[in-house]
CHARMM internal coordinates of N, CA and C (Angstrom, degrees):
IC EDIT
DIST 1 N 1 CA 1.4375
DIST 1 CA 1 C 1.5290
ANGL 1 N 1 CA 1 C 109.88
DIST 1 C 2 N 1.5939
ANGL 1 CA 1 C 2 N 115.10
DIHE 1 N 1 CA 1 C 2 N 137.64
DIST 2 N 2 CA 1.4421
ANGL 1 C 2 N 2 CA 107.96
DIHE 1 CA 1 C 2 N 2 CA -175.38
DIST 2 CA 2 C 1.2943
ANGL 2 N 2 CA 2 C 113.24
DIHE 1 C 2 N 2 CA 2 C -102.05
DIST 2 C 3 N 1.3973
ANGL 2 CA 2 C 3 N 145.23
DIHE 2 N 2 CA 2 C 3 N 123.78
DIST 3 N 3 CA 1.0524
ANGL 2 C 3 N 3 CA 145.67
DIHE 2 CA 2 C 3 N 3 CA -158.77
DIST 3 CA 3 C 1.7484
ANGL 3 N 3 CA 3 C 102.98
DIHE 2 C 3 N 3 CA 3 C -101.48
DIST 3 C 4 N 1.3139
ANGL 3 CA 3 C 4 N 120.14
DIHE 3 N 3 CA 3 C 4 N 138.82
DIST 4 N 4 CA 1.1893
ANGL 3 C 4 N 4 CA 148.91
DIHE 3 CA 3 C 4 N 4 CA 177.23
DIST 4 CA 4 C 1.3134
ANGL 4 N 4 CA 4 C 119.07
DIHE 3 C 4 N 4 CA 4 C -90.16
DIST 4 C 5 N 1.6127
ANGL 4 CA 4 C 5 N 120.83
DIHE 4 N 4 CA 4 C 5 N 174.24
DIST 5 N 5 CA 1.2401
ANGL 4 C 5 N 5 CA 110.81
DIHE 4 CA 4 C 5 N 5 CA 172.06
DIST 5 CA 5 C 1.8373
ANGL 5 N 5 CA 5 C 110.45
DIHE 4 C 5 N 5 CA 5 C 70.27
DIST 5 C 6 N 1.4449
ANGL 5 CA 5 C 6 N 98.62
DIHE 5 N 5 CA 5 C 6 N -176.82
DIST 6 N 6 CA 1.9235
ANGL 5 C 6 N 6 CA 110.84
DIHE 5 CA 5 C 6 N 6 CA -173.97
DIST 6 CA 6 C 1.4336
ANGL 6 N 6 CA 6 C 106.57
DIHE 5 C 6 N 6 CA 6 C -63.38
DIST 6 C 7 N 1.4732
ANGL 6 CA 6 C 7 N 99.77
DIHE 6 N 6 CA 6 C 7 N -63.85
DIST 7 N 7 CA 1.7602
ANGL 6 C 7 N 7 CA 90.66
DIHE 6 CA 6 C 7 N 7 CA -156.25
DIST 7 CA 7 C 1.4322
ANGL 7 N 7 CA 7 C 112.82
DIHE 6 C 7 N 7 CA 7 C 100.11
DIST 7 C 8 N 1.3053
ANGL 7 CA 7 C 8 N 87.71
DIHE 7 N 7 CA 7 C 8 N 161.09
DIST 8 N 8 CA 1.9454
ANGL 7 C 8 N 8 CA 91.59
DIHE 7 CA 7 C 8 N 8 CA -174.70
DIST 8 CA 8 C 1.8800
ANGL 8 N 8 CA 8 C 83.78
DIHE 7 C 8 N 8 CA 8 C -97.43
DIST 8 C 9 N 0.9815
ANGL 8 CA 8 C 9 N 150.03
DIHE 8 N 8 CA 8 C 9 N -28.50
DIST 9 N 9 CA 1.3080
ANGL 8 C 9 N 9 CA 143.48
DIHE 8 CA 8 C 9 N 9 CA -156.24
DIST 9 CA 9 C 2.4414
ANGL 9 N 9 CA 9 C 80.66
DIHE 8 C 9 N 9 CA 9 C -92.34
DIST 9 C 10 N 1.1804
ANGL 9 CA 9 C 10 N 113.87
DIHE 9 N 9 CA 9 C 10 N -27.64
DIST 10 N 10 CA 1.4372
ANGL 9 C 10 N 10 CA 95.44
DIHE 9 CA 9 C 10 N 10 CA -179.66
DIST 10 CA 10 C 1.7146
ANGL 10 N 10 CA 10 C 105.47
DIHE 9 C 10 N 10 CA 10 C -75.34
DIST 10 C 11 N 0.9177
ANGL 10 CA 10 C 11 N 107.56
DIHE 10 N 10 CA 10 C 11 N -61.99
DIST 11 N 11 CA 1.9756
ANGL 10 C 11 N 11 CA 115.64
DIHE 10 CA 10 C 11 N 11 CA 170.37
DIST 11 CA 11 C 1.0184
ANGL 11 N 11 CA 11 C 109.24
DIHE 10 C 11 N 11 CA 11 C -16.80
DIST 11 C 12 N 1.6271
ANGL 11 CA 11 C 12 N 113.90
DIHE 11 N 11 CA 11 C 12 N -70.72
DIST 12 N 12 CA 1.5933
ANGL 11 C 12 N 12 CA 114.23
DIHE 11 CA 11 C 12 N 12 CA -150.47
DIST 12 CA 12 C 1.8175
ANGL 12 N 12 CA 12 C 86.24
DIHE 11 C 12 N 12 CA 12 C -73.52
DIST 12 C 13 N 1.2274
ANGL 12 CA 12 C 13 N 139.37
DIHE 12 N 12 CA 12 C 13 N -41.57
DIST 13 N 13 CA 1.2401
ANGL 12 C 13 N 13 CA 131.42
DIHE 12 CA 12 C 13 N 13 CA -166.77
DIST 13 CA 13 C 1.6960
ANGL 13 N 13 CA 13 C 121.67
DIHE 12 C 13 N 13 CA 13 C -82.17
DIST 13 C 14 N 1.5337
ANGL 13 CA 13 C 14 N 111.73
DIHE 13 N 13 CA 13 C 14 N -8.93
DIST 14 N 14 CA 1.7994
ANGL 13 C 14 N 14 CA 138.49
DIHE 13 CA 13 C 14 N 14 CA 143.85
DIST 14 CA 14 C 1.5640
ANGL 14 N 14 CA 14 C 98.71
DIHE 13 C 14 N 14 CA 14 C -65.87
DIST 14 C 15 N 1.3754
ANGL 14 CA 14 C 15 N 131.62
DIHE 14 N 14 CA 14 C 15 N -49.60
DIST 15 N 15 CA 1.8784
ANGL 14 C 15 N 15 CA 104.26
DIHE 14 CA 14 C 15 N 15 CA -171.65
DIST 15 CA 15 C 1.2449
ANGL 15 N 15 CA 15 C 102.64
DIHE 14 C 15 N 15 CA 15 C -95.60
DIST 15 C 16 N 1.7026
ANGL 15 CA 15 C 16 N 130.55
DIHE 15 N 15 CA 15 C 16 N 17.51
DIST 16 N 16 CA 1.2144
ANGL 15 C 16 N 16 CA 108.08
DIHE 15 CA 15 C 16 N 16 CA -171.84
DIST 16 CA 16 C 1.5961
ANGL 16 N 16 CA 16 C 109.89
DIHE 15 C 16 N 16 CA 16 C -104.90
DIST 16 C 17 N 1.9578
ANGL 16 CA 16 C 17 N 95.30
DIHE 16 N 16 CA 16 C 17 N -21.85
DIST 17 N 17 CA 1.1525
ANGL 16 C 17 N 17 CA 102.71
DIHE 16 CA 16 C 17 N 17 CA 177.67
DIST 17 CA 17 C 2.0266
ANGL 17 N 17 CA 17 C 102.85
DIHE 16 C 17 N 17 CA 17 C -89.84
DIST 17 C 18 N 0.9355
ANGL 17 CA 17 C 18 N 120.88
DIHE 17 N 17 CA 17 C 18 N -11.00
DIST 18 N 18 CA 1.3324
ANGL 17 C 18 N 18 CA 125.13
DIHE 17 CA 17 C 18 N 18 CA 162.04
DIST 18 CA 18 C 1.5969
ANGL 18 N 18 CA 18 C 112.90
DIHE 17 C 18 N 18 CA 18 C -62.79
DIST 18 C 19 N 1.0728
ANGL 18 CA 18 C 19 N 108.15
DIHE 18 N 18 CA 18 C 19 N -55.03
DIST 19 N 19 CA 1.7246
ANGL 18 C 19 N 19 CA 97.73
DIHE 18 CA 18 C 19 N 19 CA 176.67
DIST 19 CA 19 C 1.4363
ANGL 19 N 19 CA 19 C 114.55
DIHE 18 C 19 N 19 CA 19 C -72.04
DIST 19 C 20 N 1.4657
ANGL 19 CA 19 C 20 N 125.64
DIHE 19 N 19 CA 19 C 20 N -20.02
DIST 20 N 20 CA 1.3833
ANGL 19 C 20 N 20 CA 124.36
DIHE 19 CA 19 C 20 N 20 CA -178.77
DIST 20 CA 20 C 1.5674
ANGL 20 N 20 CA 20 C 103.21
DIHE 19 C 20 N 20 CA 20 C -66.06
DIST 20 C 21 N 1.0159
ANGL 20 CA 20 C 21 N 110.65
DIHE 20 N 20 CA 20 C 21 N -45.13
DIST 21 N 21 CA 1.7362
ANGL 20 C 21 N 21 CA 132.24
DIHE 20 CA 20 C 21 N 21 CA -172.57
DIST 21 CA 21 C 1.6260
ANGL 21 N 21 CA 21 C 88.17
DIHE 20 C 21 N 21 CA 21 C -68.22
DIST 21 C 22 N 0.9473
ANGL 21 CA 21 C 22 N 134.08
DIHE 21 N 21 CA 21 C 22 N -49.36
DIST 22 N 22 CA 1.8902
ANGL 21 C 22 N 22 CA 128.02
DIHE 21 CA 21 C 22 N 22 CA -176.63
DIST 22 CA 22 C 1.8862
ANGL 22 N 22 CA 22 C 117.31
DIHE 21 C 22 N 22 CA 22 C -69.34
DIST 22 C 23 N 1.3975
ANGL 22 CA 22 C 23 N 98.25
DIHE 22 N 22 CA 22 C 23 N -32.22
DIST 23 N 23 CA 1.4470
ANGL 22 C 23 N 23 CA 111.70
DIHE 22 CA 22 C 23 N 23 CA 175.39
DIST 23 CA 23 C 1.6843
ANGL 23 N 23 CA 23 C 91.50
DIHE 22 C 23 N 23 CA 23 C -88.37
DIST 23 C 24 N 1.0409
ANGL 23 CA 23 C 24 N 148.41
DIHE 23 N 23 CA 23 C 24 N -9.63
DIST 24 N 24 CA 1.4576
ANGL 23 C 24 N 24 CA 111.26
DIHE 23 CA 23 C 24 N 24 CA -173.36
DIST 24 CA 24 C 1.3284
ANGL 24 N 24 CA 24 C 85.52
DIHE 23 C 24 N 24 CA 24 C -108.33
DIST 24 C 25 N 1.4060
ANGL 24 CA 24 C 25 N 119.71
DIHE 24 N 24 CA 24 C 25 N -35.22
DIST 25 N 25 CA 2.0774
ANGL 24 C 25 N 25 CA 105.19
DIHE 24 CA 24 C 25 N 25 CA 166.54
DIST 25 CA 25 C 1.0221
ANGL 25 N 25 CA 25 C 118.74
DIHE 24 C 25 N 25 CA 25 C -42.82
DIST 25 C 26 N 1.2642
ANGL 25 CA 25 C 26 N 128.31
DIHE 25 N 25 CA 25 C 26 N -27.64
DIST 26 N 26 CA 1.8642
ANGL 25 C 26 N 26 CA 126.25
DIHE 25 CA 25 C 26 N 26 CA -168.27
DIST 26 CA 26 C 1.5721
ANGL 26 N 26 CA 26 C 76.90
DIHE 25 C 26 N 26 CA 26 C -102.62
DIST 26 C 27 N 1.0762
ANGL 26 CA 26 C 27 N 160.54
DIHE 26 N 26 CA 26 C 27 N -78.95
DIST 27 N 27 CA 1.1973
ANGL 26 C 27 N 27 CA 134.55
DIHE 26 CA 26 C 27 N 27 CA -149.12
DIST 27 CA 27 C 1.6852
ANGL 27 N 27 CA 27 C 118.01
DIHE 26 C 27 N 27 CA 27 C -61.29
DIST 27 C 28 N 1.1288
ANGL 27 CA 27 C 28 N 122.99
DIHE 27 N 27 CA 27 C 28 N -23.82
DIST 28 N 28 CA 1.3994
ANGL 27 C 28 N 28 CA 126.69
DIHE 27 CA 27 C 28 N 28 CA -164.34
DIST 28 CA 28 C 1.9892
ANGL 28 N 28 CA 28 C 87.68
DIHE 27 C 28 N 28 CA 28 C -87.69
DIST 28 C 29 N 1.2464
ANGL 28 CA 28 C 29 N 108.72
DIHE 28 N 28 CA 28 C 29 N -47.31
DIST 29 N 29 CA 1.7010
ANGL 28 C 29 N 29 CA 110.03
DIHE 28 CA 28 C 29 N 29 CA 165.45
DIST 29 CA 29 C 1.4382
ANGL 29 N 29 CA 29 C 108.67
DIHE 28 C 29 N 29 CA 29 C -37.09
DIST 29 C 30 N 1.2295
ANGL 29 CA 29 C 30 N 121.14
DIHE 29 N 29 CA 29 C 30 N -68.19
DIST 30 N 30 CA 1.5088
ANGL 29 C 30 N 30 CA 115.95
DIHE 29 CA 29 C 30 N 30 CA -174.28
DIST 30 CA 30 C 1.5184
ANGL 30 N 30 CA 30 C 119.19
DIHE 29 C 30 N 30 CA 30 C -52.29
DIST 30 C 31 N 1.3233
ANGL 30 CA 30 C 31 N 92.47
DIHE 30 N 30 CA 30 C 31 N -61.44
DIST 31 N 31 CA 1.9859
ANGL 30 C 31 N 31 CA 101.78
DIHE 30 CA 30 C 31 N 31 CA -175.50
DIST 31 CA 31 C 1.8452
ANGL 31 N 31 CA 31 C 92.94
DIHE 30 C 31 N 31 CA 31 C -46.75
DIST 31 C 32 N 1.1944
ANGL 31 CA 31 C 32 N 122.12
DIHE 31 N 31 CA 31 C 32 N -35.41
DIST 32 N 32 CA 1.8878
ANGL 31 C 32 N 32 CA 116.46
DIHE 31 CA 31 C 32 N 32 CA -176.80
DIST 32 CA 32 C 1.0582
ANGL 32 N 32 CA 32 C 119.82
DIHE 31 C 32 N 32 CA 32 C -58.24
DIST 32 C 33 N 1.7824
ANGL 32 CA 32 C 33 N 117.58
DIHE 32 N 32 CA 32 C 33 N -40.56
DIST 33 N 33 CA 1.3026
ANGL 32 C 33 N 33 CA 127.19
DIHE 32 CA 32 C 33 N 33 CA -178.48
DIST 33 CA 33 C 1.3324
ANGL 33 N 33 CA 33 C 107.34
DIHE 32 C 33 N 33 CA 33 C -90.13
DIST 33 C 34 N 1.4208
ANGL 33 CA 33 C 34 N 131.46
DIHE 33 N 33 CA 33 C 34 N -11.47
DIST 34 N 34 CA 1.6447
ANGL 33 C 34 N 34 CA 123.67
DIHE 33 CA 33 C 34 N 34 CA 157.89
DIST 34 CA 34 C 1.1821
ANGL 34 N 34 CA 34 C 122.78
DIHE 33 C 34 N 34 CA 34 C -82.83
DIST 34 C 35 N 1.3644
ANGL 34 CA 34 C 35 N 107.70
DIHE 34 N 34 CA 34 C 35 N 5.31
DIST 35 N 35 CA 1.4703
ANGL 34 C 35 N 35 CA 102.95
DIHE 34 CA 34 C 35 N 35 CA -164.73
DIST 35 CA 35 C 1.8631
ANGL 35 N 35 CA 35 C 77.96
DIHE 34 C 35 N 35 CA 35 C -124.60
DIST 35 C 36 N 0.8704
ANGL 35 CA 35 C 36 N 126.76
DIHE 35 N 35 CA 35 C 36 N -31.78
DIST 36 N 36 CA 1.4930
ANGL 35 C 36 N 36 CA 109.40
DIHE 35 CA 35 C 36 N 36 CA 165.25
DIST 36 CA 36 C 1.4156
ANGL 36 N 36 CA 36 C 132.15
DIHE 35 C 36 N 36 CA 36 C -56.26
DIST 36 C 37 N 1.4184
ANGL 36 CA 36 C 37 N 96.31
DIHE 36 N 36 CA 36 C 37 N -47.42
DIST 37 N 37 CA 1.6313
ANGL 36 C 37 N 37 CA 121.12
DIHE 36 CA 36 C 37 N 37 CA 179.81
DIST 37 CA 37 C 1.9640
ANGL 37 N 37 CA 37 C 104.27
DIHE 36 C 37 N 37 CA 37 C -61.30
DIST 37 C 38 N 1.5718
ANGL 37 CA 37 C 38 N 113.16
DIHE 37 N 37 CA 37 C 38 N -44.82
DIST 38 N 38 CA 1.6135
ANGL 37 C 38 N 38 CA 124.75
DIHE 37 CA 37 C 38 N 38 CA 160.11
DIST 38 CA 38 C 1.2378
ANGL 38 N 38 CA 38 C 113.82
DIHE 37 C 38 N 38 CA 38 C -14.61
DIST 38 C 39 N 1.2953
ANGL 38 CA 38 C 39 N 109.00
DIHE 38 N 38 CA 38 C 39 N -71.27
DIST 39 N 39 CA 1.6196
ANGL 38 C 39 N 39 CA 156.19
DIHE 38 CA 38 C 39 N 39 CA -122.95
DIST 39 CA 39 C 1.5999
ANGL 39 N 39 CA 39 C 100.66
DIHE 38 C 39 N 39 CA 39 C -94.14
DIST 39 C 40 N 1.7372
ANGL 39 CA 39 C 40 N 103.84
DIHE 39 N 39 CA 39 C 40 N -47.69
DIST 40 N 40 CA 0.9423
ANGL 39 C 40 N 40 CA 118.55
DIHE 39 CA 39 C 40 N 40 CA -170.37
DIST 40 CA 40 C 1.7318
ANGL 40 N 40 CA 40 C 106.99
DIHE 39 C 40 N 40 CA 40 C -63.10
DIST 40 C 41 N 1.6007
ANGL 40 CA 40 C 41 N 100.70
DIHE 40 N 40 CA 40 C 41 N -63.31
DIST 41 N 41 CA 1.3950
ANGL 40 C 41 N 41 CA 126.26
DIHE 40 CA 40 C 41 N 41 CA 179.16
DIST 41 CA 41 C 1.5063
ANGL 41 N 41 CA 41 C 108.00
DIHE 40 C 41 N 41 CA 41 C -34.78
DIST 41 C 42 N 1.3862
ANGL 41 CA 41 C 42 N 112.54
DIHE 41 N 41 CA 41 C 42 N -60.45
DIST 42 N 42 CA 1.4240
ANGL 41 C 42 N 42 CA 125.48
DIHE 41 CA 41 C 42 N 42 CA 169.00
DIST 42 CA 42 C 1.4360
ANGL 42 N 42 CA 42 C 120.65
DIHE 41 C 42 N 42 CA 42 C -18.32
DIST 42 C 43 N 1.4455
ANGL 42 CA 42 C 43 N 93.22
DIHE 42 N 42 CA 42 C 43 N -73.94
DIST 43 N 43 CA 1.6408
ANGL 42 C 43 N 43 CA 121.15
DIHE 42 CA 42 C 43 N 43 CA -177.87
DIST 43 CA 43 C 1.5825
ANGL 43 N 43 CA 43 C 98.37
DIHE 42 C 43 N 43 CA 43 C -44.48
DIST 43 C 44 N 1.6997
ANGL 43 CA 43 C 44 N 110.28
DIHE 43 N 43 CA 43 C 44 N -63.92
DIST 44 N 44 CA 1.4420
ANGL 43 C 44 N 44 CA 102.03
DIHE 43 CA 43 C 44 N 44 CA -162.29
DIST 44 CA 44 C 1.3930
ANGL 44 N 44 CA 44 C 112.58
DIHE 43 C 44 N 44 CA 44 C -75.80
DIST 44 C 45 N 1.0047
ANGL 44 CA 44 C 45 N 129.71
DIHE 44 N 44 CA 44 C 45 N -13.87
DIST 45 N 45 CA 1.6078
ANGL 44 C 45 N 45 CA 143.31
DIHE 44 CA 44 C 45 N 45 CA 163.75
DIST 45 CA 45 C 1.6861
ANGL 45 N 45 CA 45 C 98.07
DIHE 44 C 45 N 45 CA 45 C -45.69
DIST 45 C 46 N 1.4405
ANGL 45 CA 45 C 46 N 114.42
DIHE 45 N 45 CA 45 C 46 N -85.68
DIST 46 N 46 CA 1.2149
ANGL 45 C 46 N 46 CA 121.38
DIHE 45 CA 45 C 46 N 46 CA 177.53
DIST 46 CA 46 C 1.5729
ANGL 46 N 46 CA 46 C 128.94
DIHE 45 C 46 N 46 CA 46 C -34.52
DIST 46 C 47 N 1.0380
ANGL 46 CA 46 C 47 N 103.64
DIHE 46 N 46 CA 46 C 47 N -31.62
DIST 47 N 47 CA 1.7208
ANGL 46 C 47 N 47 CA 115.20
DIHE 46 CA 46 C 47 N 47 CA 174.66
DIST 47 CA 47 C 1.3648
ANGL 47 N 47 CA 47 C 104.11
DIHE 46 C 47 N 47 CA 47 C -67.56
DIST 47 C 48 N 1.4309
ANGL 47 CA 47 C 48 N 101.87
DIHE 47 N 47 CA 47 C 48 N -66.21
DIST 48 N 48 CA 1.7732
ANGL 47 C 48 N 48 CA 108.76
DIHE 47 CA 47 C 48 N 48 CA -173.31
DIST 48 CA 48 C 1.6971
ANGL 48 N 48 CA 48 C 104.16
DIHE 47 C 48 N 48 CA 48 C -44.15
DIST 48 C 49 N 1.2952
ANGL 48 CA 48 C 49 N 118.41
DIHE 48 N 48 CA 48 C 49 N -64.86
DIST 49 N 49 CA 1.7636
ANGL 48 C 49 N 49 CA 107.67
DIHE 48 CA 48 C 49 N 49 CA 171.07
DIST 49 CA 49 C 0.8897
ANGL 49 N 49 CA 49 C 118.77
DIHE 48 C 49 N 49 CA 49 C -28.88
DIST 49 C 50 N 1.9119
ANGL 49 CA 49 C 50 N 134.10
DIHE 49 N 49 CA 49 C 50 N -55.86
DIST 50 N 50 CA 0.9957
ANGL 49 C 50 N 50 CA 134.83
DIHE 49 CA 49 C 50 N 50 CA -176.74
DIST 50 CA 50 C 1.4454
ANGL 50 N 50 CA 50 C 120.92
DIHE 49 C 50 N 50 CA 50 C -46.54
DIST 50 C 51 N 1.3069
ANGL 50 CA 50 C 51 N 102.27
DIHE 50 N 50 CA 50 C 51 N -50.53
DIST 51 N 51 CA 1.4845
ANGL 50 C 51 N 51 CA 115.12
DIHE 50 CA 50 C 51 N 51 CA -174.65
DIST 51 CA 51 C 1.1635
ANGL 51 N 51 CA 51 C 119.57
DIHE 50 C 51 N 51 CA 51 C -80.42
DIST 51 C 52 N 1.2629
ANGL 51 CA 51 C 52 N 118.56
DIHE 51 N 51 CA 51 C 52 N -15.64
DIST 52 N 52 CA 1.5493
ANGL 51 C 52 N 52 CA 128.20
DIHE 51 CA 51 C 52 N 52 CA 161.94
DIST 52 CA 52 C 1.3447
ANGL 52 N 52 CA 52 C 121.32
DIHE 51 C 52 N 52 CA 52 C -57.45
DIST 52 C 53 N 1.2421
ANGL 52 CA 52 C 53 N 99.34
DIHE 52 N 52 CA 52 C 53 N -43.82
DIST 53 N 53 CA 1.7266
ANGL 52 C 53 N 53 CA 123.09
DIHE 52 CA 52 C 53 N 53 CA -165.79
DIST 53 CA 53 C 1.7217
ANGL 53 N 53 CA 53 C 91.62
DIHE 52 C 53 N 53 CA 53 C -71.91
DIST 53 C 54 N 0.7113
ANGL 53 CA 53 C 54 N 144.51
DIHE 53 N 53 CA 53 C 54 N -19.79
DIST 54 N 54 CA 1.5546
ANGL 53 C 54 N 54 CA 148.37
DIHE 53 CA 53 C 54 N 54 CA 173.91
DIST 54 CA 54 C 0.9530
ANGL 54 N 54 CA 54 C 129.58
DIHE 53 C 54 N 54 CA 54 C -105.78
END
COOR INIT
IC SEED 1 N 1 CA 1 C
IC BUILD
């Protein structure tokens, strides 16, 4: 008999790619806020030279 529909083998492989998709959101979150926080440092780095230089 051919069975239709998800399946328990479709589910578990719907939350597995659901949590992969939730862990790479929280990871792509982090790398944003290090690369902001970078960015930031940068900026104020660069100023201070500026203002040094004068």
């Amino acid at each position: 008999m051919m069975m239709t529909g998800f399946g328990i083998f479709g589910v578990l492989l719907y939350l597995f790619f659901l949590g992969c998709g939730v862990y790479a959101f929280i990871l792509f979150i982090k790398l944003a806020t290090r690369g902001i926080r970078a960015l930031d440092l940068y900026i104020a780095d660069k100023i201070e030279q500026r203002n040094s230089r004068f």
